[in-house]
N, C-alpha and C positions, 0 to 999 in steps of 0.2 A: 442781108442774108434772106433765102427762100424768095427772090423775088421771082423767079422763073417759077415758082409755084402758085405764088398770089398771082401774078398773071395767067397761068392755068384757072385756075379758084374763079376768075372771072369768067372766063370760056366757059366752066361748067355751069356757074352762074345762069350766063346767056341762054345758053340751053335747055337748062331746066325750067329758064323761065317760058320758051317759046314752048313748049311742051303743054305745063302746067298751066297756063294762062289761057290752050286752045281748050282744055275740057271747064276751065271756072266758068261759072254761070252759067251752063251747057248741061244737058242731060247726060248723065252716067251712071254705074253699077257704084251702089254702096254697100261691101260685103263686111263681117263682120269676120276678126280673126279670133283664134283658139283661147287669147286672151281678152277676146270681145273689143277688144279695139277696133277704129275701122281703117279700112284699106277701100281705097279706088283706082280705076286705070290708068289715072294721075301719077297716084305712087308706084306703083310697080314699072310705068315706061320712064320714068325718071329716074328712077336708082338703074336700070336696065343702062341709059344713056352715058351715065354718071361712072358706073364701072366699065363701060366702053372707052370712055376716053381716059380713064387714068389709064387700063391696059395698055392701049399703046402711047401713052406718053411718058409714064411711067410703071413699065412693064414689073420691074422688084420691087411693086412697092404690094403691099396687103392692102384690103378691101373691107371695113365692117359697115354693113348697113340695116337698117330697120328692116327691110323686105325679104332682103336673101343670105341674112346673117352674117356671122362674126369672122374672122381674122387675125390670126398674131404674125410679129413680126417688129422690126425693127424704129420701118416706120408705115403707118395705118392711116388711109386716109379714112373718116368717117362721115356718113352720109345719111343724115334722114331725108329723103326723097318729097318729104310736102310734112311741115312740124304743124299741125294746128289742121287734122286730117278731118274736125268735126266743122270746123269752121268752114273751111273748103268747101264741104257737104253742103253746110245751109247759106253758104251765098258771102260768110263774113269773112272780108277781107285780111286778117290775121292771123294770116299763115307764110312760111317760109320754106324755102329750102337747105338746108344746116350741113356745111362741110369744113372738117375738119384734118388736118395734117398731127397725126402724134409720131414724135419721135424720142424712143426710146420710152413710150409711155405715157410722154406728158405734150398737151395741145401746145403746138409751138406756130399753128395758123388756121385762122377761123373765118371763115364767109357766112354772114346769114343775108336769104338775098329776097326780098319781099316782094313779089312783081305788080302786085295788085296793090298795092299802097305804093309801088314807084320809090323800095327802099331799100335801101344795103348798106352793111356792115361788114366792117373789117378790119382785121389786125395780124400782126404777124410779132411774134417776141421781141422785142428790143424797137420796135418802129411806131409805136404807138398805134390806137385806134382809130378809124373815121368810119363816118355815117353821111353818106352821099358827098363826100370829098372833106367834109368838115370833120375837123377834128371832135375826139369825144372825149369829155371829163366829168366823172364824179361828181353829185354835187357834197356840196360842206356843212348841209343841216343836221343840228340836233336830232336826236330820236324823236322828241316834244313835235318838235317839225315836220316829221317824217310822213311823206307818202307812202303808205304798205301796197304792195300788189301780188295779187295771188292768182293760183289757176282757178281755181274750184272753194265755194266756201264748204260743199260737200266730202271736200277731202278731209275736213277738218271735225267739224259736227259728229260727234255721238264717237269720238276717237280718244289717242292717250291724250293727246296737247287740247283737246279741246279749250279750255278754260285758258292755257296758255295764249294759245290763238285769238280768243276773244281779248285779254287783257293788252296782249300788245296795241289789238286794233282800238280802244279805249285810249292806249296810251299813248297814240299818235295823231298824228292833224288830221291824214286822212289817208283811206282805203277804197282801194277798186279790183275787180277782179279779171284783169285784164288776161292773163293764161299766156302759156305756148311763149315762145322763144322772145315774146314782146317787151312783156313787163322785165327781164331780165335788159334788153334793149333800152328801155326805157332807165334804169339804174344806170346803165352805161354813158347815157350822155345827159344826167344831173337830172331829168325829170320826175323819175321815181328814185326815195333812197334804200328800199329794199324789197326783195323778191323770195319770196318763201313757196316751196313744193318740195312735201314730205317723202315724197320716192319719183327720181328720175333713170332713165335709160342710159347708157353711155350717151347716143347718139343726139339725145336733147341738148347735153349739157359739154358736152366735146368742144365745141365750139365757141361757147358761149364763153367758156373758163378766161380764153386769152382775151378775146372782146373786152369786157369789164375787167380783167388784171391789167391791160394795157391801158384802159380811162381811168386807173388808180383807185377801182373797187376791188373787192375779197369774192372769191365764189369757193364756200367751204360746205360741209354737212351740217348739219345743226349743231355739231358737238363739236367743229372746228377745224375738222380732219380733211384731209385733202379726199373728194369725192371720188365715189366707186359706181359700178353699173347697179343701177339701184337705189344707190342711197336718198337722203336726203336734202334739197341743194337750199342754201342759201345766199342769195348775191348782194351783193349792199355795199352801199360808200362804205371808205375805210373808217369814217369819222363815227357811223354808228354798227361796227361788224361786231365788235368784241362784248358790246349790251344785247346787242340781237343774240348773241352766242350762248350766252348768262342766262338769257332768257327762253331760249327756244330750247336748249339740253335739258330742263326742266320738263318732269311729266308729272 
């Protein structure tokens, strides 16, 4: 099922990546948007591209992306056009472009596609996950064991979870702050066993849901609940979701 789509999801893939990859390390405009985020020429001719060829490939389908907004409908393909838009900026290679297929509401197919690290991911519901043709699984370490990755330790510091935050990272092996669609990546095929960001976009985390449910991880809100535009995401092996849950719903 959806495999004329995954095969689409590649094309845009390609695309985005020739696009994206002519402005990285090259001179361009870094403007800042309404919500002080940043946006570059990158991202606006990529989701520009991106909603071109679903139109005419799949002309009934809906459109949400980071650039030129949202879309309802049956089924939504979802598009952040360059995820890791600061990275981009100063030269580091840890950035992607994030598309997604929902239908009836829920990611049933996800592309994250790295051109400058020479990486992609992908999954489609019931077909499992892979990362450059290799399949992706979970890994099956304790929490004790657990690699933490986060975006920002700034997201955290002088906040409600602060103390939570700290104690998790205490009470695991070890932590990095890897950001943007990676560290979730990273859970996805056993490297890292959890990924914590206190408030995501749809369009971050669309993608990502199926990726990591298909390698036999959880991606929930802190509190356990299946994610919203906004909320809070956390992705993690199955083996340590429900102590990460216990522990992260605490303020």
């Amino acid at each position: 099922m959806f495999e004329k789509e995954l095969s689409f999801a590649h094309e845009v893939a390609d695309r985005a990546a020739e696009i994206s990859m002519s402005y990285f390390l090259g001179e361009f405009e870094v403007r800042q948007k309404p919500d002080l985020s940043p946006v570059t020429q990158a991202d606006l001719e990529v989701e520009i591209a991106v909603r071109e060829m679903i139109a005419d490939r799949f002309p009934a389908d809906a459109v949400t992306g980071e650039e030129q907004g949202e879309a309802t409908g049956d089924r939504v393909w979802i598009v952040d056009p360059i995820d890791g838009t600061r990275n981009f900026a100063d030269g580091v290679p840890i950035w992607a472009t994030l598309l997604a297929l929902q239908v009836e509401g829920r990611s049933v197919l996800g592309m994250a596609s790295a051109p400058a690290m020479s990486e992609r991911y992908e999954a489609v519901r019931g077909g499992g996950a892979h990362w450059n043709g290799r399949q992706l699984h979970t890994s099956g370490r304790k929490l004790e064991d657990a690699l933490v990755v986060f975006s920002s330790v700034g997201d955290w510091l002088g906040g409600p979870r602060e103390e939570v935050f700290l104690e998790l990272l205490r009470d695991t092996r070890r932590s990095r702050g890897f950001g943007d669609f990676w560290g979730h990546m990273l859970v996805a095929r056993g490297a890292a066993d959890l990924m914590i960001e206190p408030a995501l976009r749809i369009w971050d985390w669309a993608c990502i849901t199926v990726i990591v449910e298909e390698a036999g991880g959880r991606v929930t809100t802190f509190e356990g609940d299946e994610p919203s535009d906004g909320s809070s995401i956390l992705t993690s092996s199955a083996v340590v979701h429900e102590e990460a849950v216990r522990r992260l719903s605490r303020r």
